[in-house]
Structure formats: structure tokens, C-alpha cells
N, C-alpha and C positions, 0 to 999 in steps of 0.2 A: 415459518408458522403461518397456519393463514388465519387471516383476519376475518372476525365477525362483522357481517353486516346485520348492521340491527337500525332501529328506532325504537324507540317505546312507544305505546300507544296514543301516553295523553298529548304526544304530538301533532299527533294526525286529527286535525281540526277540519272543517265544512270548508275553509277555504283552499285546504289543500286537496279536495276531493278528486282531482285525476290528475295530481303534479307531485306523487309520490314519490322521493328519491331514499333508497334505501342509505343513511351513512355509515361510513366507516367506524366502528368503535372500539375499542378494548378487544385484542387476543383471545381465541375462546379460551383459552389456556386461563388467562388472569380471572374469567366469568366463572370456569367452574371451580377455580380454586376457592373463591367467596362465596357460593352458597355451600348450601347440603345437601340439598335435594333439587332437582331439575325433573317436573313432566316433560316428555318428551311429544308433541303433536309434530307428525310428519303428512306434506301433501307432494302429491306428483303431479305433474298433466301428463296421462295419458297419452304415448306414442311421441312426445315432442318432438323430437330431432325427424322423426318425418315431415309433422305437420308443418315446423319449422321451413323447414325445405319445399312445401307446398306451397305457404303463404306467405313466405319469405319474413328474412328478421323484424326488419318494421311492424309487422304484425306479432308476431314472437314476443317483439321486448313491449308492445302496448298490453298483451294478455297478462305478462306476469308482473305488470304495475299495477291492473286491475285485481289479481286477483292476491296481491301484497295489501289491497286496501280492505278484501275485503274480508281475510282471515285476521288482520288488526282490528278492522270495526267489531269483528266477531267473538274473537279474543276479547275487549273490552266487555260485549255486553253479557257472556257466559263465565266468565273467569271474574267479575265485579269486581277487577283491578287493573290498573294498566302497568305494573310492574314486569312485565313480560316481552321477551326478546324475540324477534324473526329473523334468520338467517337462512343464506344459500350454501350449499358446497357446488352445486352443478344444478346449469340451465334447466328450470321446468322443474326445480323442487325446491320445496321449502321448510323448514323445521321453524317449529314452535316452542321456544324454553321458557315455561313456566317456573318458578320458586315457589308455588305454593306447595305446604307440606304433604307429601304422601299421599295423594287422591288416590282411591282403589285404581285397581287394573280394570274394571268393568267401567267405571267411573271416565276414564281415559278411553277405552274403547267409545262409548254414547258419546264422546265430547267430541270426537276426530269423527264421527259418522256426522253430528250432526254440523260440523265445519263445513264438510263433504258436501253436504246437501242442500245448502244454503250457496257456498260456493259456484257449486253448479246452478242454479235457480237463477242466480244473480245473472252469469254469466250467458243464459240460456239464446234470449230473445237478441241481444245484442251477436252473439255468435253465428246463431243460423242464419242471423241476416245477412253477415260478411263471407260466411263460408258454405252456410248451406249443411252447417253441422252440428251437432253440441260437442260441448268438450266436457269429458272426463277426467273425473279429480280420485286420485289413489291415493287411500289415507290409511297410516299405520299410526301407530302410540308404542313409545315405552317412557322407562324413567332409568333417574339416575341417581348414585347416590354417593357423593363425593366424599371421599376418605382424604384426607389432609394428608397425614402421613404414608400415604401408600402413593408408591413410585412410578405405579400403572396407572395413574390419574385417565393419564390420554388415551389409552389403549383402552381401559374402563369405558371411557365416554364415546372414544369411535364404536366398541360393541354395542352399544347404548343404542346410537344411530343408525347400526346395520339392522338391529334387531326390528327397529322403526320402519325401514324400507322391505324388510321379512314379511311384517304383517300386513303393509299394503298391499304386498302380490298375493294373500293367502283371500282364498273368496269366502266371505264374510256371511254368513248366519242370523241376515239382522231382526231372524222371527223376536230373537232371545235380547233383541234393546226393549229400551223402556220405552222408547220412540215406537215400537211397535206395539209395545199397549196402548200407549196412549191413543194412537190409530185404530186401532180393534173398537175402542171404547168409543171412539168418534162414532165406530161406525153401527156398533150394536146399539148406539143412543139414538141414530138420527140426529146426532145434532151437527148437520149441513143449515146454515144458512146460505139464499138465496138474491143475489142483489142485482138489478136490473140495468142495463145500461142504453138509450134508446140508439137507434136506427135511423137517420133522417135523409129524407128526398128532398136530397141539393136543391133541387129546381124549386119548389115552394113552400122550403121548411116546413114539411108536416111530416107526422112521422109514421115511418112504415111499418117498424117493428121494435122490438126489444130482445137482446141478446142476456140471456142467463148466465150471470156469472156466480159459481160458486164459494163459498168462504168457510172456514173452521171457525170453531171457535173461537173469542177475541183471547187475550195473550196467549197465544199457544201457539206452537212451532209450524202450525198445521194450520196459521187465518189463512196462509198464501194457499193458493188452488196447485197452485206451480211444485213448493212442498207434499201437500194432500196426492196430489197423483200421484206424484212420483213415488211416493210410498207402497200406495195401491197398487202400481205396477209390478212393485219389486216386490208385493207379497202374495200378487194371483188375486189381487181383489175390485180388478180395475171397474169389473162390470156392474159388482155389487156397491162400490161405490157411485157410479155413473147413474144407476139406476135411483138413488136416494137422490141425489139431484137435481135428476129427472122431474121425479115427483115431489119434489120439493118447490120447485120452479114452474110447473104445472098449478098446482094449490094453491099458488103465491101468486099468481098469475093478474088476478082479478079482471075490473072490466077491459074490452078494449072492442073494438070495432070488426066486426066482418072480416076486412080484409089487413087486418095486421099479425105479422108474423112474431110468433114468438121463436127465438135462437137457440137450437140447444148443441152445444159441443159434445161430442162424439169421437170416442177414438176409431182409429180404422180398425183393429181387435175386437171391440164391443159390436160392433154393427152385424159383424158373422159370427158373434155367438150364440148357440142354440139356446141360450136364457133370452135374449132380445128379440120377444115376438111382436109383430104387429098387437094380435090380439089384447094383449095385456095391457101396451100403450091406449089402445083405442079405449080402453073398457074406462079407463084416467081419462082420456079426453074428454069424453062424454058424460060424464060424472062431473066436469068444470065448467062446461059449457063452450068447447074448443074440438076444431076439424082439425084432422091430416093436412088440409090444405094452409093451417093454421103455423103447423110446425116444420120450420127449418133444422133437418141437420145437419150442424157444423162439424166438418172435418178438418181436421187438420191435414197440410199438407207437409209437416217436418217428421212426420212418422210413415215409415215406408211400409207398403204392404206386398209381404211374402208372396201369397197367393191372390196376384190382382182379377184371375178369370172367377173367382168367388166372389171376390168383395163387389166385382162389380154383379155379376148376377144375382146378389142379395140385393144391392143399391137399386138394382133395376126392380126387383121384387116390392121396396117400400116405394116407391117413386110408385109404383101402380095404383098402390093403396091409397095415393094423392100425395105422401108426404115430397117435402122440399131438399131440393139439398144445395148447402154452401160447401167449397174449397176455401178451408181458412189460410192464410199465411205463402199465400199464391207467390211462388218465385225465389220462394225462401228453403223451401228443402228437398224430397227426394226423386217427387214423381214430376215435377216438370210440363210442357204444356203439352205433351202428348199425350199424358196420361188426362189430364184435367178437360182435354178436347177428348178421349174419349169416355170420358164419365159425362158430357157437356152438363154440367151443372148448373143450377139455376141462380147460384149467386156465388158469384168469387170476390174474396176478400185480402184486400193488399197489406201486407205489415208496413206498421209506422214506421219504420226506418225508410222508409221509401218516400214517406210526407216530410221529413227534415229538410228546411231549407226549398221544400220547392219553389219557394217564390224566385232562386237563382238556382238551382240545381237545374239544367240543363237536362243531363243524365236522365233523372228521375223524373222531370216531367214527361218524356220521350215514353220511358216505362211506363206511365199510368196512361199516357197517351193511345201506346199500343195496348194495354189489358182490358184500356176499354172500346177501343175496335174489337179485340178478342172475346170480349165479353160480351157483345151484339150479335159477332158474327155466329157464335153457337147458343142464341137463342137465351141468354142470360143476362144481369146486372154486375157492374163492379162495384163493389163498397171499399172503402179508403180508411181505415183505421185509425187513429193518434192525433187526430186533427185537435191541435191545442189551442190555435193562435186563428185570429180574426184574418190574416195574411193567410193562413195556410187555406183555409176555408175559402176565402174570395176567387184564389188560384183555383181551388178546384172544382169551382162553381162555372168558371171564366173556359173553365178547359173542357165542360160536358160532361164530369163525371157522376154519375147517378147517384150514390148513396154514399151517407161519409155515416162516419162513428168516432167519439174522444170527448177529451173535457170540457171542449168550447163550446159544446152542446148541452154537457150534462154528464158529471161524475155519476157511477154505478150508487144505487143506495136502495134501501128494501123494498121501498115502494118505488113503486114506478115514479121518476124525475121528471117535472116539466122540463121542458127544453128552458134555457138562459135568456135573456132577455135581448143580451147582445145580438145572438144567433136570429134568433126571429125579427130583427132588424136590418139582417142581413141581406142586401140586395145585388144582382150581377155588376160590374163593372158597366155593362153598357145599360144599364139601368139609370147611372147615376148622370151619364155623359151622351144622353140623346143626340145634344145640341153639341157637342166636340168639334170643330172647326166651323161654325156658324158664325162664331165670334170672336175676336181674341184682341180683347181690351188688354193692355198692357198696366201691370200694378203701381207702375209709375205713376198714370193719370190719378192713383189716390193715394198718394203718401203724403203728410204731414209729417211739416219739420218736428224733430223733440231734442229734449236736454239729453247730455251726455255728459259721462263723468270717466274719469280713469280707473283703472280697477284696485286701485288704492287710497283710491276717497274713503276717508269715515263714512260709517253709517250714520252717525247725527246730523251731517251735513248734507247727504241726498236725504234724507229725513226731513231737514229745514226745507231744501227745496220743490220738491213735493206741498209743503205747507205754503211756499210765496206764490207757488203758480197751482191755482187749484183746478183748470183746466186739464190738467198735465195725466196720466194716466197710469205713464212709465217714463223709465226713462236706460238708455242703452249704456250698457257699461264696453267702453274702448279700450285698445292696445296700439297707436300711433292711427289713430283716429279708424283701426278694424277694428269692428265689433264682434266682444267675444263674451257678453252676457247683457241679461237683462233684470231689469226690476221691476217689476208691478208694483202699484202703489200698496194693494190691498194684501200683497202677500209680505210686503216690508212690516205692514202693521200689526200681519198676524202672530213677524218673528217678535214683535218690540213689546205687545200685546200682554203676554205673560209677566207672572209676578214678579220675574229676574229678568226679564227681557232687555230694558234698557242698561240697566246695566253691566249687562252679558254684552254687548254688542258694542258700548259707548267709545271701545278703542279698537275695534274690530274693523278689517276694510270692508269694503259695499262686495268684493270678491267672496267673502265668510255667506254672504247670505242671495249672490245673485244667481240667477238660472244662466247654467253654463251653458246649457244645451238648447237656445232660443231656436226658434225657425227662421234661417238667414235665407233671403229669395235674390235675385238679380233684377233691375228694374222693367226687365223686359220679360220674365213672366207674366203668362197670364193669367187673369182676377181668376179664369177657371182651376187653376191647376194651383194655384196659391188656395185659393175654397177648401180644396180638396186636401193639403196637406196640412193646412191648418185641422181644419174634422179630425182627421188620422190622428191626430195628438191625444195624449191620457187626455180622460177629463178633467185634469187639474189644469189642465193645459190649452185644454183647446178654446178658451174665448181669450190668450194671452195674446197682444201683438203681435203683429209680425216684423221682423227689423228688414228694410230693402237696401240693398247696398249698390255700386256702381263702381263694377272693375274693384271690390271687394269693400272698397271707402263705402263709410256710413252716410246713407242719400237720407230717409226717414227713416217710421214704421206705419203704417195702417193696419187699425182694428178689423177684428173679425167683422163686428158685425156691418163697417161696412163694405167691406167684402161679399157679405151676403146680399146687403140690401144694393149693389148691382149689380150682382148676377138674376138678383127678383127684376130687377126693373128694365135689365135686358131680357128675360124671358118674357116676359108681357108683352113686350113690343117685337118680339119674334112671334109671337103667337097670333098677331096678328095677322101673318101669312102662311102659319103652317098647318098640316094636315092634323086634323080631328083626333084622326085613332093614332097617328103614328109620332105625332109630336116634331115629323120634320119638317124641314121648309119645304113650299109646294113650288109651282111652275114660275110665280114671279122671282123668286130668289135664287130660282137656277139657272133663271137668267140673265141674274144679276151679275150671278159667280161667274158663267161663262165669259158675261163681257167683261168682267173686270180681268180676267185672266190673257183677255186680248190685250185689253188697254197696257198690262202688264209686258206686253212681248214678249212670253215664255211658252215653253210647250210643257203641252197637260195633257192627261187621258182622262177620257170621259169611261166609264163602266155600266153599263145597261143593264137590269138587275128584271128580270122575268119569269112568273110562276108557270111550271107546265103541270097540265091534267090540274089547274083549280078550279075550273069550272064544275067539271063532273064531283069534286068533295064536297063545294061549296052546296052544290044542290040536293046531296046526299047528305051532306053532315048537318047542315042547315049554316047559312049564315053567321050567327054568331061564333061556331067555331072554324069558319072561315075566317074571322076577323081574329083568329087568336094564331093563324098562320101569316098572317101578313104582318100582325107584330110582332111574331118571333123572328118571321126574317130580316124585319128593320132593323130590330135589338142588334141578331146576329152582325147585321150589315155596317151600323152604327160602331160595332165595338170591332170590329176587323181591319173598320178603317184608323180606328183609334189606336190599334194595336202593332199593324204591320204599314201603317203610312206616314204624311209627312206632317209636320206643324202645319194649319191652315187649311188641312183637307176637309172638302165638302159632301155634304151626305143630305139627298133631298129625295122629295115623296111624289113623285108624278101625279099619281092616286092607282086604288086598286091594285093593284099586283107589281106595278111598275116605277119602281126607282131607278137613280141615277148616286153616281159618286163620281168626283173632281180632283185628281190627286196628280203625283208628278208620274210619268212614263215608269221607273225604274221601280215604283212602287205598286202599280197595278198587279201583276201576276201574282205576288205573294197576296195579296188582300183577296183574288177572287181564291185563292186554293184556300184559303181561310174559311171563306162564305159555304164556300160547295161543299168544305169537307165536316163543318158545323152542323149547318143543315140537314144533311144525310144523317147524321145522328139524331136528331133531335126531333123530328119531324112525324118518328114511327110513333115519340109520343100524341098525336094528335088523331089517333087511328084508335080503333076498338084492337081487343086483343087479337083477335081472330085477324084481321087484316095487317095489322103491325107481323104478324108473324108470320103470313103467306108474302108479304113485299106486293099486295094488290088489293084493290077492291074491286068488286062490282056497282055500274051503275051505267047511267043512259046516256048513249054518247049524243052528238049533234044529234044524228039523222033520226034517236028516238029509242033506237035500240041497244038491248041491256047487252055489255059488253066486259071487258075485264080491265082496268087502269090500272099502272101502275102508281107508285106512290108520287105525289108531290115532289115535283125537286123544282131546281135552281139555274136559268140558263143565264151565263153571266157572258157579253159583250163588248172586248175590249176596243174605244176606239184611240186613235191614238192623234191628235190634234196639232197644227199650226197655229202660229198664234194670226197671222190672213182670211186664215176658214172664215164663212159666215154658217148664222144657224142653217139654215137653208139645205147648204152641205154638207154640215154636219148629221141632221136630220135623214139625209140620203145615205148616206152612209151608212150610219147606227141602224138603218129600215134592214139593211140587207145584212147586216152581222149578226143583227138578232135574229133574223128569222134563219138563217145559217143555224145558229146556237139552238133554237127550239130543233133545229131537224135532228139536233144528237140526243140520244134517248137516255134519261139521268140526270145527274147533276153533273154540271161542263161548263166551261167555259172558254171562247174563242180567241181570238186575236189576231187580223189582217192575216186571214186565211189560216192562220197554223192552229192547230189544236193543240191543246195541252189535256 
């Protein structure tokens, strides 16, 4: 007999949300002999045992836990009961037995369409990103109706089932659902709402544009855009709905500036239909107070187009007109980077499955890495989608990529959203770390001793102690004297504080109410990188102690704030030698670094850091946006070496165009491919548009006459040092490696002869 696998619904709770296990239960046998009545909901995936075999079981057995979860949550919230059973007979399908009485047969139909559709919706964005596909869900309906004394029970009910998988192969009519009134009526109302979500330029949080997102109406099967389309599609009404959007989002639009774009998502179908004329758009623009050069449209790249020598020769058609165009969902579906290099569009847009984790995904950084060389090289921007988390944002500010879009900026809402507050406090990585091997005071030199208790103290008695020592601030809670929480004074009081507090807590160990998750440092970090992890903490957290340990034993903790107040009072006294606009040490400290690195008896490379063609920008762009290239490359140079070097590396300012860096041999090459290959990005921004996109300018060289430069770049000079050298001949040396490295045209960097 085979066994039903079921669960009911009210089991599947928030915390079980992708740890779904179907159990074993009751014989379907024993299930149908106890009701009456059984609706029957049946779903398929679509082709499985291919796809199966394409993206192998792993993948297989994760879709049909997903989508186990997501016909139970479905089940619950249209059936307004969780009385109801899910069962397999075979991989890739699932049946739905319902007990309630008698629901029509049309009733049954609308309920398995609209499972269908949600199912897939759910499943959409997560899918394309893994395979580059959607997946199809085949859904039929019957019912059942159990006779107690009749001896066909089983035979009854397998007819029951076959007839269920009959009507999933039969192609479905869904003018004649109610779902498809309700759609009509969406669409004969206008009632599209339009909600905004902005656009922001990584480099100086301002924002460039706003992307239109559409919505239905609030409870209705149709809020989701993802629903609404797909309807439209499946009824021939994509354009007429597209077009309500359009102008919904348009009219909604209100102020905005000159040069901020507004998004509009476009299927590749709509773009070459002969309803979609320039003229009709423009006639709306103009009436709002918005240019072609105004509107972006967003294409999708998970919908493949048939006839690409039209779409692009329409594409080419509005592009004339001024209008913009984005590739949405770049890497994720049909057409690939041949097709999107030959549309070369003006803005390509990465899905968020591709931001997950990048702060350790390797992979994915590599990808955004490359889509944004690819995204320069034909004359475009990349935007980066999903950006949720203040990490994900830093990384891809840290990495050159232009434009991001997500929550961490600002959820979609009717009116245009300020950006977060978080966001616009957001600053580079080598923003934060000018001075990164300048100095490296160890957090030893400031820990105070404090009390420690076991982690099975009462809380009345760290309470008492706290009250005899009023000094005291916190105090560390141990496990064979490692520390494995903490207490703040002021958050003990806040738990005791309340009307049941004390005596909520009077038998309770100090374990019940301490911070498990303190910030443990080793005594030989330094005050800088202890600063910084401390900040990084929630704000509940970040002025809480720090606990410093040794060989894991509890040494102290030291407070934030003096942690700050020496990093203030070592930057003061560094600033006394260093350069004005760049913030790094100048000539006395480099050769400070030098000779201490002699005295040390170690080898080190020295790196020679020189601008080619700044003169002729500096005289053409004028000065002060000269001085905005010499601190973007110091930034650059600051954070490369922070990035690809060693503990204690040095980074200082000659002046004018010329720095040095101090790091071990084995780590030079990686830091200059860092410099050259940053640089080269970033640099076009400091050009008018015209000249960023020729790769030159005109202006007057030495002898007087107007001539053609190419762009600013980077000649980097590796030397590579004894720890015997004097300056002298070091100086000789570095003379002829750098003027080596200027004779190579671009950004380059040398080293004892070899090029790289």
C-alpha cells in the first residue's frame, strides 16, 4: 500500500521556512475511508525528469521543498483552513486533498490556477538566476467522493487522481476564470498604482534616477507586478497594460532634476508593437515636463526575443529619438553577452542573486567585476540590484561599481523616497583608513583591569557589585577564566528596571541576561582595526566595551570611547607631517619608514606612484579638478594597499602627483594591478562626457601646441630594496624605473626590468 506523505499546514511555521520535511502518515487507504468528500488540487513541474537530469538531484530535491512550501502556505491562506493534506505518488508532482465539502468544479478550477500562479511567481526570480529559466507548474483539479460501502473505494480514488493529471495536460481557457475579470477590471479602471524606487551613484550617494515599479490593487491577487503580467501576457494584453504604467508613472513622476532618469520596464514584445510609438510617449512627456533623454527603457533580459533583427532596429529607432536603454537581469536569461554587446545599451542591471554574500563570494565578485569592465567597455553603466545590507553596499563601492539599487537605500513607495540615513553616511573603505599602516598602536597599551564573574553568578550579586565599585562600567562574564559574555552596567538595569524585573531575575544566572556575543579582540590588535570593529556593531552595541584577551585568557576590556580619543590624538600629531589635500605622510616620514625598515634588517619594496598627461588636464580642467585626481588616486592607493598588503604597510605623499608605498616584496605586484586596474575605471569620471567617451582630450602640450592626450593614468615602479641600500641609491634607481614606466603608454606598472 503506499503511504501518504502529508503534513498539515498549521505545522509549517516561519521557523520552518526552507526545512520542510514531508512526513510519513496514515495509508491513503485509512484517509479516504474517513472523509466524504476529498477536493482534489493536482500540480506538476513541467518536464522534470529532463530538467532533473540537466541540473542534477540536488537541485530537483531543493525545488520540490520549495515548492511543498509554497502550495501549504497557499493552501492556508485560500482554503482558511489548515485541515488539508499534500501528497506525492511520483517526483515533480503533488496533490492537494482537501475535506471541505463540495466546492463547484469551476470553483476547483480558479483555486488550481490561482496556486499555479503564485507558485510560479514565487519561484520565478530565484529560478532564472540558477538556471537561466522559469519553471512551469501544471495544474489540474478533481474531487472525490467516498462511499464507505462500496468496494471500488481505491480504484474510485485512483480515477479521481488520473482525471486530476487529464486536466493539467488539457490547455486551459483562462479568459473564462474570475481571475481574468478581475484583471479586465484592473485594467478598464486604471487602477495601476505606481511606486518609485531610487537609483543611486555609489561614488557620491546622489541619486541618478528612479525605476517605476508597478502595483495592483492592495488585497488583490494582482498587488504583485509578477502576478499582473503574467496575466496580461497570457491574455494578449501586455501592451495595454504596459502602456497604463507607463503613464501612470510618468504623471506620478513629479519634480526631479535635468539629468535624472526615470526607469521604465518594458518587455521585448511591447517595444515592436505598432501601438508603441514614439510620438504618443513624447506627446506624455511633454505634458509633464520630461525629455526622451529623461526615460530609461528597462528590458528584461529573461524573455527571449524571436525576431532580434526587429527588436533591435526598432531599439535603434527610439535610441535616435534620445531615448535610453537598460538590460535588466544581465546573466540571468536568454540572450547572453553577445546579444547585450550588440544592443550596447546604456545601462545594464545585475540581479540580486548575484549581491548575496558578496562580501565572501569570490565567484560573484569576479562577475560584477567583469560586467563592470563590460559595462565601460561598450560605452555604459552597471547597476547592481538587492543591495540590502550596509556590507553589501561597502563591497561594492570598494570594487568601482557605478550604480546600485535595494533596501539599504530605500524601499519603493508612491512618492519618491529619500534615500536612508545609513546610506548617505556611507563612505569608501579607504575613506575611513587614509592613515592604514602609519600606525599601529597595539590595544594592549589601553586595557583596564575589570571584575569577572562565572556564568552562573546570580544576578543580584553582579548587581551588588556593580553598586560597591562605582567606577566599574562592566564587567566580563568567564568559562575557566575565557570569556564568553558581557554585562554593561546600564543594560543590567534596564533588565531589573521594570515592574517585575527584580524579581524576574532574583534566581536567574548573569548567563539569562548577558551579551553572548561581545567583541573579543587579541592584545596585539590594533586601536585601528579594533575602532573600526567596534563602529561596525548595532547601535545598541557599538559604545559597549571591548573584552581583550591573550592566547584566549581574559587580559581586560577598553571603552570605546577611548579607543577614539587615541586614534584623535594620534591623528593630530600625524598631521603634523602630512600632506594638506591627501591626508598622507609627506617626505619626513618616508623617511622615517625607510630607515626604520633598514634598522629592521628586512627586505622591502619601495613603489613609485606617478601621474602621466596631468599637466595638460590640470591646465585644461583647471586646477581644482586636478586636485580631485590626485585624491582619487591616493584613496585608490591607500585602500590597495590596505587591501592586497601586509600589516604595517606604508603609504606616503611626495606631493603633487607623486607617492610612494613601503610593503614586503611578495606583496607589491598584487597592490600595483590593484592601483592601475581601479584607476583606469574611474578616472573617465573626471572628463566631460565627450572626452570620457573618445578615451582623449585636446589641449596644449609643452611646446605650446594644441595636440590630442590621452587620458590620465597611473605609472607604477617597482623597486625592490636591501636592507644595506642607502637613500642615495635607492633614489638612483627609482629615477630610472620610473621614467622606464612613464615611457609605457597607459596605466603599467614595472619591476627590475620585467613588465607586467
Amino acid at each position: 500500500m503506499l503511504q501518504l506523505l502529508k503534513k498539515k499546514a498549521a505545522d509549517f511555521t516561519e521557523s520552518h521556512k526552507e526545512e520542510i520535511n514531508l512526513l510519513e502518515g496514515p495509508g491513503i487507504g485509512s484517509l479516504i475511508q474517513n472523509v466524504g468528500w476529498l477536493n482534489i488540487l493536482y500540480f506538476a513541474i513541467q518536464d522534470f525528469p529532463t530538467l532533473t537530469a540537466m541540473y542534477g538531484p540536488e537541485w530537483a530535491e531543493q525545488l520540490e521543498k520549495r515548492i511543498r512550501t509554497v502550495i501549504t502556505k497557499e493552501g492556508c491562506k485560500n482554503l482558511n483552513h489548515s485541515d488539508f493534506h499534500l501528497f506525492s505518488f511520483n517526483a515533480g508532482e503533488f496533490f492537494l486533498l482537501d475535506p471541505t465539502d463540495n466546492i463547484k468544479n469551476s470553483s476547483l478550477q480558479e483555486l488550481a490556477y490561482k496556486f499555479k500562479v503564485k507558485t510560479e511567481n514565487k519561484l520565478k526570480s530565484e529560478q532564472i538566476a540558477r538556471t537561466g529559466n522559469n519553471v512551469t507548474i501544471n495544474s489540474g483539479h478533481s474531487s472525490f467522493k467516498a462511499e464507505h460501502s462500496n468496494d471500488k473505494l481505491w480504484s474510485n480514488f485512483l480515477s479521481a487522481i488520473g482525471e486530476a493529471r487529464l486536466e493539467a495536460q488539457k490547455s486551459l481557457d483562462i479568459s473564462n476564470l474570475e481571475l481574468s475579470n478581475e484583471f479586465n477590471e484592473i485594467l478598464s479602471n486604471s487602477d495601476i498604482r505606481c511606486h518609485y524606487q531610487p537609483i543611486v551613484n555609489l561614488d557620491d550617494k546622489s541619486i541618478h534616477g528612479w525605476e517605476a515599479l508597478a502595483r495592483g490593487p492592495h488585497n488583490s491577487p494582482f498587488r504583485s507586478p509578477l502576478t499582473l503580467f503574467d496575466m496580461a501576457e497570457k491574455l494578449g494584453k501586455l501592451f495595454h497594460l504596459e502602456k497604463q504604467c507607463r503613464e501612470a508613472a510618468i504623471k506620478a513622476f513629479g519634480n526631479h532634476g535635468p539629468q535624472h532618469k526615470l526607469f521604465l520596464n518594458i518587455h521585448p514584445r511591447t517595444i515592436v508593437d505598432p501601438n508603441f510609438t514614439t510620438g504618443e510617449t513624447k506627446r506624455l512627456l511633454d505634458k509633464w515636463g520630461l525629455k526622451p533623454g529623461n526615460i530609461v527603457f528597462e528590458i528584461t533580459e529573461r524573455h527571449s526575443v524571436k525576431d532580434f533583427k526587429t527588436f533591435r532596429k526598432t531599439l535603434d529607432h527610439y535610441r535616435n529619438q534620445g531615448y535610453l536603454v537598460a538590460i535588466d537581469d544581465a546573466g540571468t536569461g536568454y540572450s547572453g553577452l553577445t546579444s547585450i554587446a550588440e544592443i550596447k545599451p546604456d545601462y545594464i542591471k545585475m540581479d540580486k542573486s548575484f549581491v548575496d554574500n558578496i562580501e565572501t563570494n569570490q565567484v560573484n565578485r569576479a562577475l560584477i567585476d567583469t560586467f563592470t569592465d563590460f559595462s565601460e567597455k561598450i560605452g555604459g553603466k552597471l547597476i547592481v540590484e538587492g543591495i540590502e545590507t550596509q556590507e553589501q553596499a561597502l563591497t561594492l563601492i570598494d570594487m568601482g561599481v557605478h550604480l546600485g539599487q535595494g533596501y539599504f537605500f530605500a524601499r519603493p513607495q508612491r512618492e519618491k523616497p529619500q534615500l536612508s540615513e545609513e546610506s548617505l553616511t556611507l563612505r569608501r573603505t579607504s575613506d575611513l583608513i587614509y592613515n592604514t599602516g602609519t600606525y599601529g598602536i597595539p590595544v594592549k597599551n589601553l586595557v583596564n583591569k575589570v571584575e569577572s564573574v562565572e556564568s552562573d553568578t546570580p544576578v543580584p550579586m553582579v548587581q551588588q557589585i556593580f553598586k560597591e565599585t562605582n567606577a566599574l562600567n562592566s564587567i566580563v562574564v568567564i568559562k575557566n577564566n575565557t570569556p564568553c559574555g558581557l554585562v554593561m552596567e546600564y543594560n543590567l538595569n534596564k533588565h531589573l528596571s521594570g515592574k517585575y524585573g527584580v524579581a524576574l531575575y532574583s534566581n536567574k544566572p548573569i548567563s539569562s541576561i548577558m551579551d553572548d556575543g561581545p567583541l573579543i579582540v587579541d592584545l596585539e590588535t590594533t586601536v585601528e582595526k579594533v575602532s573600526q570593529q567596534a563602529m561596525a556593531r548595532s547601535r545598541k552595541q557599538a559604545y559597549d566595551d571591548v573584552i581583550v584577551t591573550m592566547q584566549g585568557q581574559l587580559l581586560g576590556t577598553v571603552s570605546v570611547q577611548r579607543l577614539l580619543d587615541t586614534l584623535a590624538h594620534v591623528q593630530v600629531e600625524m598631521a603634523k607631517g602630512t600632506n594638506p589635500l591627501s591626508g598622507l605622510p609627506g617626505n619626513l616620514d618616508i623617511e622615517k619608514e625607510i630607515d626604520r625598515r633598514m634598522k629592521a634588517n628586512e627586505k622591502y619594496s619601495i613603489i613609485y606612484a606617478d601621474l602621466d598627461n596631468f599637466k595638460v588636464y590640470n591646465d585644461t580642467y583647471g586646477f581644482k579638478n586636478g586636485d580631485k585626481i590626485i585624491l582619487q588616486i591616493s584613496k585608490i592607493i591607500a585602500w590597495a594597499s590596505k587591501k592586497h598588503g601586509a600589516n604595517g604597510d606604508f603609504v606616503g605623499h611626495i606631493g603633487g602627483d607623486d607617492f610612494v608605498m613601503v610593503t614586503k616584496p611578495a606583496k607589491a605586484e598584487r597592490i600595483c594591478k590593484s592601483i592601475t586596474r581601479i584607476f583606469k575605471r574611474l578616472v573617465k569620471n573626471n572628463y566631460n562626457e565627450n572626452d570620457a567617451t573618445n578615451g582623449w582630450m585636446e589641449g596644449k602640450g609643452r611646446d605650446g601646441s594644441i595636440s590630442k592626450f590621452p587620458l590620465v593614468s597611473v605609472s607604477l615602479a617597482i623597486l625592490d630594496c636591501e636592507p644595506d641600500q642607502h637613500l642615495m641609491e635607492i633614489g638612483e634607481q627609482a629615477a630610472s624605473l620610473k621614467k622606464w614606466a612613464k615611457s609605457i603608454e597607459g596605466n603599467c606598472w614595472v619591476r627590475e626590468r620585467r613588465s607586467r
